[in-house]
C-alpha positions in Angstrom: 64.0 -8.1 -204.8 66.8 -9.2 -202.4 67.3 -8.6 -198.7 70.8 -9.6 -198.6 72.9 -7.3 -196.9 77.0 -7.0 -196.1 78.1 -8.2 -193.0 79.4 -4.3 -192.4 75.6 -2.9 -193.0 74.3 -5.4 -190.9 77.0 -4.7 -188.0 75.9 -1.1 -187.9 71.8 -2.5 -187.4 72.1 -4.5 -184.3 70.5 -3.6 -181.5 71.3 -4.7 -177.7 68.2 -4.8 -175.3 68.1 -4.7 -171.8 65.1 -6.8 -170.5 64.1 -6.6 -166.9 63.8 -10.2 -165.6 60.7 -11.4 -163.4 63.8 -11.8 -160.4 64.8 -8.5 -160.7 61.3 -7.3 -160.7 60.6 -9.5 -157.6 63.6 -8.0 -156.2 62.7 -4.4 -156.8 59.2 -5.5 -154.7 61.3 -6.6 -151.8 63.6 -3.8 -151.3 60.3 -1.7 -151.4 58.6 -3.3 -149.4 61.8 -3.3 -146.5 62.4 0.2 -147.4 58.4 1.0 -146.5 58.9 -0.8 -143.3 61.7 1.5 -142.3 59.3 4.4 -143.0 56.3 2.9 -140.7 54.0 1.9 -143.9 52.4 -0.7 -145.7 52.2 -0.5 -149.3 51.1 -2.3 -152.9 53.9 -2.6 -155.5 54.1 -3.3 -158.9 56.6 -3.6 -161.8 55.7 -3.9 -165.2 58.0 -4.3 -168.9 57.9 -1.6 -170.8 54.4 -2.8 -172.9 52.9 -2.5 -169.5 52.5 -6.4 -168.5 52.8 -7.0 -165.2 56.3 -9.1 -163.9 55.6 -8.8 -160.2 53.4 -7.1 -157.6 53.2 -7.7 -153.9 50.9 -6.5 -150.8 52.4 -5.6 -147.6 49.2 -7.4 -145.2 48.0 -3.9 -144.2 48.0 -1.8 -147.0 45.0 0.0 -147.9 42.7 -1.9 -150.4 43.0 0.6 -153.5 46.7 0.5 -153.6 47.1 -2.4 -155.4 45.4 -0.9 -158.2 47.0 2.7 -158.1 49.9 0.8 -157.7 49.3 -0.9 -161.2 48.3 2.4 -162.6 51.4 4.6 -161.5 53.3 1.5 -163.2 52.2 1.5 -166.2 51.6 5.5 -166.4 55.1 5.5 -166.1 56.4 3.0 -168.3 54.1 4.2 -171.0 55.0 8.1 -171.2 58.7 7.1 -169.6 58.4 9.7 -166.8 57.5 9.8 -162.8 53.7 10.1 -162.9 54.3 13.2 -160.5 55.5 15.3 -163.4 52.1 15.0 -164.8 51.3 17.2 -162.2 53.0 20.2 -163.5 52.7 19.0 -166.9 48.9 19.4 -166.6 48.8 22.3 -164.0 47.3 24.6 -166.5 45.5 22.1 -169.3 42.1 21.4 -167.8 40.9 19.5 -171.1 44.2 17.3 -171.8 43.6 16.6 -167.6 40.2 15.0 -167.9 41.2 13.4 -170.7 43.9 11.8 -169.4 41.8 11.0 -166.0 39.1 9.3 -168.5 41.5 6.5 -169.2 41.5 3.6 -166.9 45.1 2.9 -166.6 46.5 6.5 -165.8 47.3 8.4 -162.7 49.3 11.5 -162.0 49.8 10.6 -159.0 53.0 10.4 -157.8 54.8 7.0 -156.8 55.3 5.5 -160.6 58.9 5.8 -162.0 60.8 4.4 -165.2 63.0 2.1 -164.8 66.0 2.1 -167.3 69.4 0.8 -168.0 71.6 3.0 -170.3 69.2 5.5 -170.9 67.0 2.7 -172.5 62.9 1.9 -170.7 63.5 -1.5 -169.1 60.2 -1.4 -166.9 58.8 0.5 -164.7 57.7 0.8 -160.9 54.7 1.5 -159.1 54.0 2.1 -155.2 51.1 3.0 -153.6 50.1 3.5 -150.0 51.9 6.4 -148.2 52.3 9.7 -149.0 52.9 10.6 -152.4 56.9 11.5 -151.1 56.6 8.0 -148.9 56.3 6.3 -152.7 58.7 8.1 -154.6 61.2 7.2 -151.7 60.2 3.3 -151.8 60.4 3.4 -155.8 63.9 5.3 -155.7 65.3 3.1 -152.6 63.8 0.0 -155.2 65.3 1.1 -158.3 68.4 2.1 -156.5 69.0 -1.7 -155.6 69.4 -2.4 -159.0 72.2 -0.1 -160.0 
């Protein structure tokens, strides 16, 4: 048995990943958090790699307690189906079961707020805010994401 290959079968294998990097991440929960101050709010962010692992959350002082965790939740929704968690909301609009199913598990949330973040069409992380309005955290996420392109 040999694994040898030609350097022209092997050219046509390689694979180039984008990685977010905890800076970027850190970066993506600044502009958030000055984009929420423009709109009057406080909020919880978080941004996690595309496993789900956390690479950076922050607290604005007066955000409401339960954000942090919805924040998580809407992060790794969306890195794990690679979708806004608000589109669960239409997804799901007429599956009752697949709903509470879904509900059941401890790390998802249709809420909106989460949103994938990629480069090149390719999941890099995604972003979670939580504390305003479900439109409030879309906005934040977008401004957020928006920094980075």
């Amino acid at each position: 048995m040999s694994f040898s290959q030609s350097s022209e079968t092997m050219q046509h294998k390689t694979i180039i990943k984008h990685t977010l990097s905890t800076t970027a991440a850190l970066q993506l929960c600044s502009v958030a958090v000055q984009h929420a101050e423009t709109l009057g709010i406080d909020i919880c962010i978080t941004v996690v790699c595309p496993s789900g692992n956390v690479l950076a959350s922050a607290a604005m002082n007066h955000a409401p307690s339960i954000s942090f965790d919805v924040s998580r939740k809407k992060a790794i929704t969306a890195a794990s189906f690679k979708i806004p968690t608000k589109d669960w909301q239409t997804r799901l609009a007429d599956k009752n079961n697949t709903l509470f199913a879904l509900q059941s598990e401890p790390n998802f949330t249709f809420l909106g707020g989460g949103l994938p973040i990629t480069i090149e069409g390719n999941l890099v992380g995604a972003i979670g805010i939580s504390g305003g309005s479900e439109l409030q955290d879309i906005d934040c996420a977008t401004s957020a994401i928006n920094s980075l392109i």
